[in-house]
N, C-alpha and C positions, 0 to 999 in steps of 0.2 A: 690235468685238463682233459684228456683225454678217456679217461674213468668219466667224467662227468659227462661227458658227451655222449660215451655209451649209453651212460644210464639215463639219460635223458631219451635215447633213441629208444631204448629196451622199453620205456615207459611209454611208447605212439606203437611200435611196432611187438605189440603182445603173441605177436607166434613165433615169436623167439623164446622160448621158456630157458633155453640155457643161458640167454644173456639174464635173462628178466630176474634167473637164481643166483649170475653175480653181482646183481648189483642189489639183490637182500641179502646179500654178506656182506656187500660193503655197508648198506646202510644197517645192518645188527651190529657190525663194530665197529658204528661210529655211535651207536646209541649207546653201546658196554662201553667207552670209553666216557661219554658224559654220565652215565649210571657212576663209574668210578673216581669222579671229581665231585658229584654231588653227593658219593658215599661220604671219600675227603672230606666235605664240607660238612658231615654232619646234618647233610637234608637227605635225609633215610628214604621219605615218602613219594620225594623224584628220583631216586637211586631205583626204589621199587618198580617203578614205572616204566625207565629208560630200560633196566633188563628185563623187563614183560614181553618190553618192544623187540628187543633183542632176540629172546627166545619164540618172538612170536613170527620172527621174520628166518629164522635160522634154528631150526626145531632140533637139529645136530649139533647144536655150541655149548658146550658142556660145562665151560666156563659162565658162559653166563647163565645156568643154571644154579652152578656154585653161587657165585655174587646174588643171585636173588634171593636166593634159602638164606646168605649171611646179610641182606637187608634185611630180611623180615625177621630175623632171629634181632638185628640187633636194636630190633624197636620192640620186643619182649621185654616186659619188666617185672622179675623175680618177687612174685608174694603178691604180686597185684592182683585185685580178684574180680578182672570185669570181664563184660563180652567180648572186649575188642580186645582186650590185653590177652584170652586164648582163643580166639582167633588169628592173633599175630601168630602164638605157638602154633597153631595147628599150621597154618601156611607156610611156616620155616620147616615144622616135619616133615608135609607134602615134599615139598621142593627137595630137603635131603633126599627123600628118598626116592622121587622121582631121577636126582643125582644117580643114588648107588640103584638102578633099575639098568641102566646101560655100564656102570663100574665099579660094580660090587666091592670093589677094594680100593674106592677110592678115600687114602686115609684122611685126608681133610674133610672129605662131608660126614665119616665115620666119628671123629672125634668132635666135630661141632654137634652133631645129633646126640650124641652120648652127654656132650655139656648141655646141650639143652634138656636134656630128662634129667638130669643133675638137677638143672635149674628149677626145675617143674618139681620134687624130690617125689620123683617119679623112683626108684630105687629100681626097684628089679629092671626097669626096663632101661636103666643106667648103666647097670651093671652087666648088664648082657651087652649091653654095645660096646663099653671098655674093654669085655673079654674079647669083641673083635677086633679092636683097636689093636692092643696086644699080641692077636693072632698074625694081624695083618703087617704089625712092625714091633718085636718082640722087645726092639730097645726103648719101646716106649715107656718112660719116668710115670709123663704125666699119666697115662693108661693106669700102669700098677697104682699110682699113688692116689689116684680117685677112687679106686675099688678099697683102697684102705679109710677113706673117708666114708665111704660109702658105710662101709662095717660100721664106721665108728656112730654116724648118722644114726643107725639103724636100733644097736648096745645102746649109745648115751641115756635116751630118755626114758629108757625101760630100766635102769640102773637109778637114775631120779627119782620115778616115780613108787619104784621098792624100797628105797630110804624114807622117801615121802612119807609113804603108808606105815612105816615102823617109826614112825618118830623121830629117823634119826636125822640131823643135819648134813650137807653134801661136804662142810668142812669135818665131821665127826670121823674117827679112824675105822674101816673095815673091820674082817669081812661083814658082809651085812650078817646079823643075829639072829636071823629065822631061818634053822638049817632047810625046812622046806621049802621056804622061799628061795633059798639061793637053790637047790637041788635042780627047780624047776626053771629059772634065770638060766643057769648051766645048760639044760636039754635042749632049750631053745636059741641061744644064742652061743655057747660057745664055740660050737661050728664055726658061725658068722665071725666072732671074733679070731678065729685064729686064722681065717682064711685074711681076713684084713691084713694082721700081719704079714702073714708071705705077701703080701703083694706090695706092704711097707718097703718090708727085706726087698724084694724084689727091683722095688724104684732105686733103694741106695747101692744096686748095684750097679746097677746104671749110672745112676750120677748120685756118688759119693757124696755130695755137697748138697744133698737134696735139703734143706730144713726145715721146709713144711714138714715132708715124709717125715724125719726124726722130730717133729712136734706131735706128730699125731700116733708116732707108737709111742711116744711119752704117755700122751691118752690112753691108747688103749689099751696098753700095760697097766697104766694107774687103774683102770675103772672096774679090769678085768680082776683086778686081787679082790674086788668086794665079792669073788664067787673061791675065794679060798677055802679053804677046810678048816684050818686052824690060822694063827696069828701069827706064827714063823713063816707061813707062806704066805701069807699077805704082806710083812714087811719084806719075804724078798724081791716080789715083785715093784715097792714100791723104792724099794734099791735101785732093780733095772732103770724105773719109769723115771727116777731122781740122774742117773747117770744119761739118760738122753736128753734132757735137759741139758746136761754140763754140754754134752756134743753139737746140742741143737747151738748154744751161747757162743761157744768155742768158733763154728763155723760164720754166723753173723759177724763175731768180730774181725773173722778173716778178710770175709767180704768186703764190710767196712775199710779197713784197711787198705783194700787192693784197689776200692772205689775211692779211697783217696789218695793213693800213691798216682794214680791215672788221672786224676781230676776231673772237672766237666766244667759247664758251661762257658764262660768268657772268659778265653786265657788269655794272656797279654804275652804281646809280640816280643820273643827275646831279641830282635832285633832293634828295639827301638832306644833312642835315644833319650 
């Protein structure tokens, strides 16, 4: 009662500027608090609003800077190809990086702006931000395990599109059959592709149980043998990419398992009669 009263006074008596500055912290978070009920709720474009109001009253609220960038990021929608739909991106990169302007390491707006160029398949510029993701928390999974998508992103359709042009089908067995086509495949992306892999390797060391990560070196293992030399190394590689399969199943099933030894939703009362 007493907060209100202030502000009530701070609001007739304006040459108080140090009340008049607490009482736009109290009203920016009370506007970041309905910003984060009407995020809850799924109404994005009063969430947008409420932390405008926020950051427009409290220009030091760093949170609610964050919560704006991840309004507007989460009314982004991947593959859509209109004005307002990069416009939404463009104002969730503003906002990140208006974020990392005052906390350059801050890892939440780091890894949301890197999923959002993800999203955008923005690559390089994905991929540089993961590398600081990474820098900035070394044990980040998800960090490495993007940059391996990333690779994989980048390899797959350039590997299609060489099958394509030779005739051959994407089910048909390696390596591809035009030594100079593969020669040139190789100069170009084997780099790319092996650096994916370390950064595979890298997520499951993190977390052992990663099996997206052991999905997508299955990938890139598999797509990588069509730049083999001969057919002894091609099927080794798709020995490897066959055995992370077995590992990727093996950990699912675990999972499964542990998710039903633990149960969910509505349990029933052991105590009832």
């Amino acid at each position: 009662m007493r907060k209100f009263a202030l502000c009530a006074l701070a609001a007739v008596l304006i040459s108080l500027p140090i009340l008049g500055t607490g009482c736009q912290k109290l009203q920016a978070r009370d506007h970041l608090n309905k910003g984060v009920n009407a995020f809850k709720n799924a109404q994005y474009p009063e969430a947008v609003e409420h932390f405008k109001q926020a950051v427009e009253l409290d220009p030091n609220y760093p949170i609610a800077r964050l919560y704006l960038a991840t309004a507007y990021m989460q009314q982004y929608i991947p593959g859509a190809d209109s004005p307002e739909n990069k416009q939404m991106a463009d104002a969730a990169e503003s906002s990140f990086k208006d974020v990392l302007k005052d906390d350059p390491k801050n890892e939440t707006a780091i890894a949301y702006l890197a999923s959002l160029y993800l999203s955008e398949k923005r690559w390089d510029d994905a991929k540089a931000w993961y590398d600081k993701l990474t820098q900035v928390n070394p044990k980040s999974a998800v960090g490495y395990y993007s940059k391996g998508f990333i690779a994989w992103s980048e390899w797959y359709p350039a590997d299609g599109t060489a099958r394509a042009n030779l005739g051959m089908k994407l089910e048909d067995p390696g390596p591809i059959k035009d030594k100079k086509v593969r020669e040139e495949l190789k100069a170009k992306y084997g780099a790319i592709i092996q650096d994916g892999l370390d950064n595979l390797d890298k997520a499951l060391q993190v977390d052992p149980d990663y099996d997206d990560a052991m999905a997508y070196e299955n990938l890139l293992i598999r797509e990588r043998a069509d730049l083999a030399d001969n057919k002894e190394d091609y099927e080794r590689d798709i020995k490897i990419a066959n055995d992370w399969v077995d590992k990727n199943m093996a950990v699912k099933k675990k999972k499964m398992e542990a998710k039903q030894k633990t149960g969910g939703g509505i349990v029933a009362d052991p105590n009832a009669k």
